[in-house]
TIMI-2910 file (N, C-alpha, C, CB; in pm, 1 decimal, decimal comma, always signed):
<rs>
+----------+----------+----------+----------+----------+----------+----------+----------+----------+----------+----------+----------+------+
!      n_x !      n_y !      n_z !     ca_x !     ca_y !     ca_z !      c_x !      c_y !      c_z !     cb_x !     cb_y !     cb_z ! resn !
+----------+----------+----------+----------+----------+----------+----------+----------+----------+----------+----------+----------+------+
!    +83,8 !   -116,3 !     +0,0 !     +0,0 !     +0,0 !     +0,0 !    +89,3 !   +123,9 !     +0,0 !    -95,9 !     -0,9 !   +121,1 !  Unk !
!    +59,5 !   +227,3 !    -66,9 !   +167,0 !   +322,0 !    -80,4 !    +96,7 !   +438,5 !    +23,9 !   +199,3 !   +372,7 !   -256,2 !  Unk !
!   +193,9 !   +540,6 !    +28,9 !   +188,3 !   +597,4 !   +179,4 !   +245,0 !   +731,6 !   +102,4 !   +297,6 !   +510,0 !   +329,8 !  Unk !
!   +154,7 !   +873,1 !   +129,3 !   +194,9 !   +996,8 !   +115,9 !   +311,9 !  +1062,5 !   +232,8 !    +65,2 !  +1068,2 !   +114,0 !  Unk !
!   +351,1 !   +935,8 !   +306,0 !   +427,1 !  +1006,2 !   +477,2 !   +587,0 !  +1074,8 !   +400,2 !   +483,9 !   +815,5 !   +651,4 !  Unk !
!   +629,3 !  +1190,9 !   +455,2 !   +756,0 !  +1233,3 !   +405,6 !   +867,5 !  +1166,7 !   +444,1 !   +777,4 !  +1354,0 !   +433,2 !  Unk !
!   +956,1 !  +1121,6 !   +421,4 !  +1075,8 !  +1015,9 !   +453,2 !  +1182,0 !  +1112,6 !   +463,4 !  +1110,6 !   +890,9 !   +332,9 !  Unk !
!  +1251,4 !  +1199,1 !   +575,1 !  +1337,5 !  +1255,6 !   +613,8 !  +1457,0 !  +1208,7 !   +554,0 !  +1331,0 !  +1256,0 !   +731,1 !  Unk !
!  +1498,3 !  +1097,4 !   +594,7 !  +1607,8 !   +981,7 !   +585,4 !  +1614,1 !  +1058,3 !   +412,9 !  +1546,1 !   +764,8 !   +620,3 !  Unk !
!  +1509,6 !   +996,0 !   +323,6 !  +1536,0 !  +1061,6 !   +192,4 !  +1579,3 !  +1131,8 !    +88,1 !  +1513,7 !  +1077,9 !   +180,0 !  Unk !
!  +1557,9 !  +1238,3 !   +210,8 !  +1581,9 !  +1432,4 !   +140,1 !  +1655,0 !  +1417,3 !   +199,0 !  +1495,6 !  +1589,2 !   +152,8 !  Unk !
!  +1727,7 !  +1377,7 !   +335,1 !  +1873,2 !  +1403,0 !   +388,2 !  +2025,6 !  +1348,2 !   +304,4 !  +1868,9 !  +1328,9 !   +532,7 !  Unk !
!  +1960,0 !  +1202,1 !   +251,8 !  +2042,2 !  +1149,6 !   +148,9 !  +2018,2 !  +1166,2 !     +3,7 !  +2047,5 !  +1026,8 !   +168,4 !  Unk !
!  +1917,0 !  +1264,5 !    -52,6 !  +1958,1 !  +1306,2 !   -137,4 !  +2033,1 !  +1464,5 !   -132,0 !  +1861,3 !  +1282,8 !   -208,2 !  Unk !
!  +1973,6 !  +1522,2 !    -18,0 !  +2102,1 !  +1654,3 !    -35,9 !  +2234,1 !  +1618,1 !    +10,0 !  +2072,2 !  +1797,1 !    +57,9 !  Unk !
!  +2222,1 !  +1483,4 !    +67,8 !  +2365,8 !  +1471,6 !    +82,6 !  +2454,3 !  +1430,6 !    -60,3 !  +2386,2 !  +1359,7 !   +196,6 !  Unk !
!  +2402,6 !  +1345,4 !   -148,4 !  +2391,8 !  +1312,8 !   -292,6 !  +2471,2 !  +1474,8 !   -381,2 !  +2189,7 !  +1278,9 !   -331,6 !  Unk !
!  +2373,8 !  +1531,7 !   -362,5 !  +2344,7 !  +1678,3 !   -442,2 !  +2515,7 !  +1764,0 !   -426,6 !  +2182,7 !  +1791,9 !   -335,2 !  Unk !
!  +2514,1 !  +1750,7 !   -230,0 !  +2659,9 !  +1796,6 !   -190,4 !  +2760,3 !  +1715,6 !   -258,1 !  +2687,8 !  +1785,9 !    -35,7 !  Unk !
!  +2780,7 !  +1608,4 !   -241,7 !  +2897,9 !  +1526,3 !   -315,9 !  +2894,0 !  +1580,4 !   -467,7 !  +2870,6 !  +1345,0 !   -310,9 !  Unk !
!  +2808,5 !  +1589,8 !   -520,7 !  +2824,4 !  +1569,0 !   -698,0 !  +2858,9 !  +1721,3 !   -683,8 !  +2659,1 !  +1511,9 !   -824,7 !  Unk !
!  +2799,5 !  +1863,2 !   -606,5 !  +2845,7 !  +1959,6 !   -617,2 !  +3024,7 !  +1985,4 !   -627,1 !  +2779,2 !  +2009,0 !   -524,2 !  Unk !
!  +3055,5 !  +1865,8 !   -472,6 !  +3205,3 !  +1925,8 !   -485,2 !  +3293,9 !  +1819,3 !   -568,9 !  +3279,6 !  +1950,8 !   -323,1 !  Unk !
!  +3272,0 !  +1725,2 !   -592,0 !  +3322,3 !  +1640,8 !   -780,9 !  +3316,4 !  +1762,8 !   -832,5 !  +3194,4 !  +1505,2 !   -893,2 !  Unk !
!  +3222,8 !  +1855,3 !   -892,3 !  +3190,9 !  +1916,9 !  -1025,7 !  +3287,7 !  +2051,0 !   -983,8 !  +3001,1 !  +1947,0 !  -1064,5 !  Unk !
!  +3326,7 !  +1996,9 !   -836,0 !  +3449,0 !  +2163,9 !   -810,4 !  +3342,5 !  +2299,1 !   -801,3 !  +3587,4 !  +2208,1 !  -1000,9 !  Unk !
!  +3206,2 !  +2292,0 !   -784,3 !  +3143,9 !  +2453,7 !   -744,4 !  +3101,6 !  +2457,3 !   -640,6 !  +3034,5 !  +2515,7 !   -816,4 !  Unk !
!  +3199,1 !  +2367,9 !   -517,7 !  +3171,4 !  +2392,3 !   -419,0 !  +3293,0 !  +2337,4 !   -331,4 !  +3045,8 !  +2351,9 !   -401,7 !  Unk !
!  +3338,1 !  +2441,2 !   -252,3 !  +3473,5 !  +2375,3 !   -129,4 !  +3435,5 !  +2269,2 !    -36,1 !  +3530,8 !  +2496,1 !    -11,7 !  Unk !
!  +3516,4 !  +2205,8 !    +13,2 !  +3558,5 !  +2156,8 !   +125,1 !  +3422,7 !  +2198,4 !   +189,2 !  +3701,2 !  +2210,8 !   +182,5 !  Unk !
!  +3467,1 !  +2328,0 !   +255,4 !  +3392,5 !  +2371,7 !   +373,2 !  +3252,9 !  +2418,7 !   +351,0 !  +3463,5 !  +2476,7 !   +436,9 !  Unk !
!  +3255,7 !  +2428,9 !   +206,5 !  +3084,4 !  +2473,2 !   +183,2 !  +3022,1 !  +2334,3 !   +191,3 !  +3037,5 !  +2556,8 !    +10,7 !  Unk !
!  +3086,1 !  +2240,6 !   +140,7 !  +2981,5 !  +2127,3 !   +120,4 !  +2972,5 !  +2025,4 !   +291,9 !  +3052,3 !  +2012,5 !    -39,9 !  Unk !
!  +3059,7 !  +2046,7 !   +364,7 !  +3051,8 !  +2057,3 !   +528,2 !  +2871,7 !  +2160,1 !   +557,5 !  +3240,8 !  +2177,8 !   +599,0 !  Unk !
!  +2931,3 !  +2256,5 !   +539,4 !  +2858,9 !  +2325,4 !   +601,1 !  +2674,2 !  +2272,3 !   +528,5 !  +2927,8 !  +2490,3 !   +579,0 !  Unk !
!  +2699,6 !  +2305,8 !   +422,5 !  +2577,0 !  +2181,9 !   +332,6 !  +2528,0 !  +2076,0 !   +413,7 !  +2647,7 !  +2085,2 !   +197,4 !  Unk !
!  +2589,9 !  +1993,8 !   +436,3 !  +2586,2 !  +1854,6 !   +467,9 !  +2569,0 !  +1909,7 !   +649,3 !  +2750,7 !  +1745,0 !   +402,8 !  Unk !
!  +2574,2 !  +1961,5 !   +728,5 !  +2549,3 !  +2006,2 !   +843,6 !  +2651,3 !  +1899,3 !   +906,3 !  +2392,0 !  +2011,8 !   +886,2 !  Unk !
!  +2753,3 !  +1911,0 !   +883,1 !  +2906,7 !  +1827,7 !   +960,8 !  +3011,2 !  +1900,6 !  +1053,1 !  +3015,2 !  +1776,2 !   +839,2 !  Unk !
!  +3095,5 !  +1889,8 !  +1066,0 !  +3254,4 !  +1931,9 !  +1040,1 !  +3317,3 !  +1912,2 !   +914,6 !  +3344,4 !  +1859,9 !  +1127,0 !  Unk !
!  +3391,9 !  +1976,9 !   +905,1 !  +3527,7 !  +1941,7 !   +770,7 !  +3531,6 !  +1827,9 !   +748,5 !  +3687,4 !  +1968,7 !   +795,5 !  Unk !
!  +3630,2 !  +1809,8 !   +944,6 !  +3674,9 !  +1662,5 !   +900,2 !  +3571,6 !  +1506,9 !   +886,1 !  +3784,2 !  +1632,5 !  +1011,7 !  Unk !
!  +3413,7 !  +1558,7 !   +895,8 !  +3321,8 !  +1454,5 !   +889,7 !  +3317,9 !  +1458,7 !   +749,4 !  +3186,4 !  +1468,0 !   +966,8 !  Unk !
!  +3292,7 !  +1557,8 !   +697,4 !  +3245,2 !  +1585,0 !   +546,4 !  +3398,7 !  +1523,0 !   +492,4 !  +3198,4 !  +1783,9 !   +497,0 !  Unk !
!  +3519,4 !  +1525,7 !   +480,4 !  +3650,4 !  +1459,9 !   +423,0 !  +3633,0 !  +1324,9 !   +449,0 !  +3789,3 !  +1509,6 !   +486,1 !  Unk !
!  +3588,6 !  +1235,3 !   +545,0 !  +3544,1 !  +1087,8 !   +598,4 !  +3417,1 !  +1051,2 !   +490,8 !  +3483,6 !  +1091,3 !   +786,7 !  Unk !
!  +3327,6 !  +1188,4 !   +488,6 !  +3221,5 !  +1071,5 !   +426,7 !  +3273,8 !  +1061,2 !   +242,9 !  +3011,4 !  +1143,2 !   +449,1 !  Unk !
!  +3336,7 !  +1170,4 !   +216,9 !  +3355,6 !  +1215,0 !    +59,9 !  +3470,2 !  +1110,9 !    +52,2 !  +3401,6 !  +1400,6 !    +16,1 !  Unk !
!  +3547,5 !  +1044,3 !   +158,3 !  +3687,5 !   +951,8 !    +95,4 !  +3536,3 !   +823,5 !   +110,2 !  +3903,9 !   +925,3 !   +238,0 !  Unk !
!  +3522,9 !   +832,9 !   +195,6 !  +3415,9 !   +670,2 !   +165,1 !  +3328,2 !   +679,1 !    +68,9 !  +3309,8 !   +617,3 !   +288,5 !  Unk !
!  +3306,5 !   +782,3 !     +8,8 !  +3270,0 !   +791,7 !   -144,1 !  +3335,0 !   +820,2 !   -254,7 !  +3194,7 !   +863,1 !   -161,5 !  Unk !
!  +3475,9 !   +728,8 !   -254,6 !  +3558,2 !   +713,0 !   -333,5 !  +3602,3 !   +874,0 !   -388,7 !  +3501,9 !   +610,8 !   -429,8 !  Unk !
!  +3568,8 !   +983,4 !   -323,2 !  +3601,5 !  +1097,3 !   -402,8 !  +3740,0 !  +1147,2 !   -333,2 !  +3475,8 !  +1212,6 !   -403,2 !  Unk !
!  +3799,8 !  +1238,3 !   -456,3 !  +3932,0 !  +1227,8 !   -417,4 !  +3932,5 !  +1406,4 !   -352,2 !  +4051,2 !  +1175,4 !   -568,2 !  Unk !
!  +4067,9 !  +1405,4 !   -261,3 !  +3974,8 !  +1517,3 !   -195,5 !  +4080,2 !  +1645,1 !   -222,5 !  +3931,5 !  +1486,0 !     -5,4 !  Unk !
!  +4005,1 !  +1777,2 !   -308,6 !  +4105,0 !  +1912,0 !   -337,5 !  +4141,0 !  +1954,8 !   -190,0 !  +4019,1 !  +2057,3 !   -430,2 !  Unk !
!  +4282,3 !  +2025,6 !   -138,3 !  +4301,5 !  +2056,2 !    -15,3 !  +4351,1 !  +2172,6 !    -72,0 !  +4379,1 !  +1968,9 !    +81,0 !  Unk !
!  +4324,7 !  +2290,5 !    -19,5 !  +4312,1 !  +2437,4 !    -67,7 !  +4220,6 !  +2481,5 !   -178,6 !  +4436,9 !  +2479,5 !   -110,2 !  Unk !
!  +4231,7 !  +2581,9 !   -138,8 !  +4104,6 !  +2667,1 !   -250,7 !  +4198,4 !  +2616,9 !   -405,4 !  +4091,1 !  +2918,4 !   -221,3 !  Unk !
!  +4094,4 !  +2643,3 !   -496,2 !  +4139,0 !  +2593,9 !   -635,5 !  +4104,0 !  +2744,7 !   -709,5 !  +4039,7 !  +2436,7 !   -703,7 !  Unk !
!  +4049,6 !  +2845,9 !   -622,7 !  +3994,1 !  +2942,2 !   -742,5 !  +3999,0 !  +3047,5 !   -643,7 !  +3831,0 !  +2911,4 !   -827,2 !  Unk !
!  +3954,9 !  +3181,1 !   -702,2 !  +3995,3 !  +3276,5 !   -571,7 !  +3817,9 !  +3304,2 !   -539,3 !  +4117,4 !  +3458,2 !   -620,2 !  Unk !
!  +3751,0 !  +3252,8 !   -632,8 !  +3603,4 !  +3228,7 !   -548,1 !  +3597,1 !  +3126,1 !   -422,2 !  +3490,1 !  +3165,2 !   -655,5 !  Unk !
!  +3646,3 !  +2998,0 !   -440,4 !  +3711,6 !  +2920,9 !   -331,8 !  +3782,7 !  +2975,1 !   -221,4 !  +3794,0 !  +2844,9 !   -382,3 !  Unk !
!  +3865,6 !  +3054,1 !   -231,1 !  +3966,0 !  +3129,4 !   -152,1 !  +3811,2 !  +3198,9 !    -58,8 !  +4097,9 !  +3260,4 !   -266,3 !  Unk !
!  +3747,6 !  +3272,9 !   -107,8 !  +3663,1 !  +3404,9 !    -40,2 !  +3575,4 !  +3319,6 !     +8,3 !  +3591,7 !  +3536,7 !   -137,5 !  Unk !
!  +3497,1 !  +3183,6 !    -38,5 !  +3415,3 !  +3090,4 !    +17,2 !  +3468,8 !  +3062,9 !   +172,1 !  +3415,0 !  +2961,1 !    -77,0 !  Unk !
!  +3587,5 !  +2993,3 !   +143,8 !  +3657,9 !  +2965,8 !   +261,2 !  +3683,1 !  +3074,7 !   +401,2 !  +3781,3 !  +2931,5 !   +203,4 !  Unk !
!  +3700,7 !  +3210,8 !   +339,0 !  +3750,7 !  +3290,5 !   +441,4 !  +3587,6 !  +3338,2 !   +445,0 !  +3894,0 !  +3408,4 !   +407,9 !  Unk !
!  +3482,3 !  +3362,6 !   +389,7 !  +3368,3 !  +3380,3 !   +496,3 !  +3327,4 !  +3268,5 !   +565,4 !  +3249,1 !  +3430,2 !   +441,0 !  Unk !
!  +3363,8 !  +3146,3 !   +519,3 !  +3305,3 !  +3068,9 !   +644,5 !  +3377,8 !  +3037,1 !   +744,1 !  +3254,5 !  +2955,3 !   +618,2 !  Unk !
!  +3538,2 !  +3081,2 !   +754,4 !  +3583,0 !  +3100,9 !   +866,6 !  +3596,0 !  +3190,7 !   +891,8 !  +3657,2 !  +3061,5 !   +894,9 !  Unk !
!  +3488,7 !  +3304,6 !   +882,1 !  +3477,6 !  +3429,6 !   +971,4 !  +3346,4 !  +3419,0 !  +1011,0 !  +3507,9 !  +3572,0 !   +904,6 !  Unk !
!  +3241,6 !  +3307,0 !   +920,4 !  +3125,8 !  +3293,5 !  +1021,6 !  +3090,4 !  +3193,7 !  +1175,4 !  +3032,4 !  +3256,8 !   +931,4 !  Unk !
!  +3237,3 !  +3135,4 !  +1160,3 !  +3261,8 !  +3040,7 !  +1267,1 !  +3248,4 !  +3110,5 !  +1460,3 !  +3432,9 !  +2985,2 !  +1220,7 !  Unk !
!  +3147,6 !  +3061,1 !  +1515,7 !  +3132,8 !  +3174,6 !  +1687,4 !  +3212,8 !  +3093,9 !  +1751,4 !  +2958,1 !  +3197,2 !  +1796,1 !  Unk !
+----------+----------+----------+----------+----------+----------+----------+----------+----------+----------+----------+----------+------+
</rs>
């Protein structure tokens, strides 16, 4: 019997999906796709190596660069 109920679990693993293929495709850092994924760094680097992805360490672009330094200036 099929069921209109919303499946959390779902939308959590597909934006988690969405984050990975973002930072493969490089339009998104390290720390944005952390912050995406509602992690740490180093959770978001654990789950992206167990998804075989290989991992950029420094900004690659100077949009990367400014990504990075507002979100470690939004850090309390």
């Amino acid at each position: 019997m099929a069921t209109d109920r919303h499946n959390p679990h779902a939308d959590h693993t597909e934006e988690l999906a969405t984050t990975i293929g973002l930072y493969v495709l490089g339009e998104i850092s390290l720390g944005k796709a952390a912050e995406r994924a509602d992690v740490t760094r180093w959770e978001m680097k654990e789950i992206l190596t167990e998804a075989g992805v290989e991992i950029r360490l420094g900004p690659q672009t100077m949009d990367d660069l400014e990504d990075e330094v507002e979100t470690a200036l939004d850090i309390e």
